[in-house]
N, C-alpha and C positions, 0 to 999 in steps of 0.2 A: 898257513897261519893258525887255525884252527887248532890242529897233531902244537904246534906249541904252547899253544897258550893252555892246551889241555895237558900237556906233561910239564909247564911251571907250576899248574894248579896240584899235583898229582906230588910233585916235589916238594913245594910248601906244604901241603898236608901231610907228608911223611917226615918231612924237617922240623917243622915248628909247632902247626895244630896237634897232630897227635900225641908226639912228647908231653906238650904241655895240659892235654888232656890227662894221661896217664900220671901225669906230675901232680893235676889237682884232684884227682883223686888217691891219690896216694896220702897226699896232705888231707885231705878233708877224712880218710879212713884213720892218720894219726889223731887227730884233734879228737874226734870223736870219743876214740878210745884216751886219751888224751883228758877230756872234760869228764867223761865216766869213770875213770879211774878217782880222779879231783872230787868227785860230787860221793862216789862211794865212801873215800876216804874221811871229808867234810861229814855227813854223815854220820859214821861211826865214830869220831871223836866227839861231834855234842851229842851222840847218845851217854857215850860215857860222860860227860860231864854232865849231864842231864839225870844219870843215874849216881852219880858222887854226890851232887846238890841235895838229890832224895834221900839219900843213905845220911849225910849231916842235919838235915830235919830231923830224922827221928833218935838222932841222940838226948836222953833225958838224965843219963845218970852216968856213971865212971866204966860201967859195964857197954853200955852202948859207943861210949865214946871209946874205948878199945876196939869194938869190932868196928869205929869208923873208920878209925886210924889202919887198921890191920885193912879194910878194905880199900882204902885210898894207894896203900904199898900196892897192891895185888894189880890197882885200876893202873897205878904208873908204870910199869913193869909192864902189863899187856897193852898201855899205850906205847911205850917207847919199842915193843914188837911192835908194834900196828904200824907206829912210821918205817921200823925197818924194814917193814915188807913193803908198804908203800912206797917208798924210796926205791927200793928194785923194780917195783914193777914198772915205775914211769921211766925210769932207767932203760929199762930192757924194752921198752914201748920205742923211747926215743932212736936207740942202738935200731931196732929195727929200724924205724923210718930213715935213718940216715944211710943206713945199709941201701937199703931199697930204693935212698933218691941217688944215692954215688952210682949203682947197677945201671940205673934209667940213662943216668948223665953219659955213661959210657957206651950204653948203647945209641945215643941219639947221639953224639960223638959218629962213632962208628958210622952208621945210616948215611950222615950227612958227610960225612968223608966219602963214601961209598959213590951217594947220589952226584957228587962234584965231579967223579971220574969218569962220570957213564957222560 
């Protein structure tokens, strides 16, 4: 009685525990990188708008007010890079994690096919 109830234990933990360990850290390793990506990017946008605000203050005359304008082109242009890149990288964050839970899902697939035959 004992040899089974010690290899149902042995089989649920190879079927269901472990996956699912492996599974929340996988998700807790995307979020991560996930909210870091988010918080970098958050970040760097109201720096620049935090530095556009400053540049518009100290316009006082038609001269200043060219290099705001010329500076606001410069600041739009490397914001709308900044999403482009941002936009791939959570792209390529995401591609991974879905990569690597379809991998898992396959394997515990597998495993528990495996475990059913023995």
């Amino acid at each position: 009685m004992n040899n089974a109830t010690d290899k149902t234990k042995q089989q649920f933990e190879s079927v269901f525990v472990s996956p699912m360990r492996s599974y929340t850290l996988s998700a807790l390793d995307y979020y991560d990188q996930l909210f870091s990506a988010q918080l970098d990017a958050a970040r760097a946008y109201s720096d620049m708008a935090i530095s556009q605000a400053r540049t518009w203050l100290d316009v006082k005359d038609a001269d200043s007010f060219k290099k705001a304008m010329e500076s606001q082109q410069k600041t739009a242009s490397e914001f709308m890079e900044r999403v482009k890149g941002d936009t791939e990288k959570v792209t390529s964050i995401s591609q991974s994690f879905a990569e690597e839970s379809q991998k898992q899902a396959e394997e515990t697939t597998k495993n528990a096919v495996a475990k059913a035959k023995q």
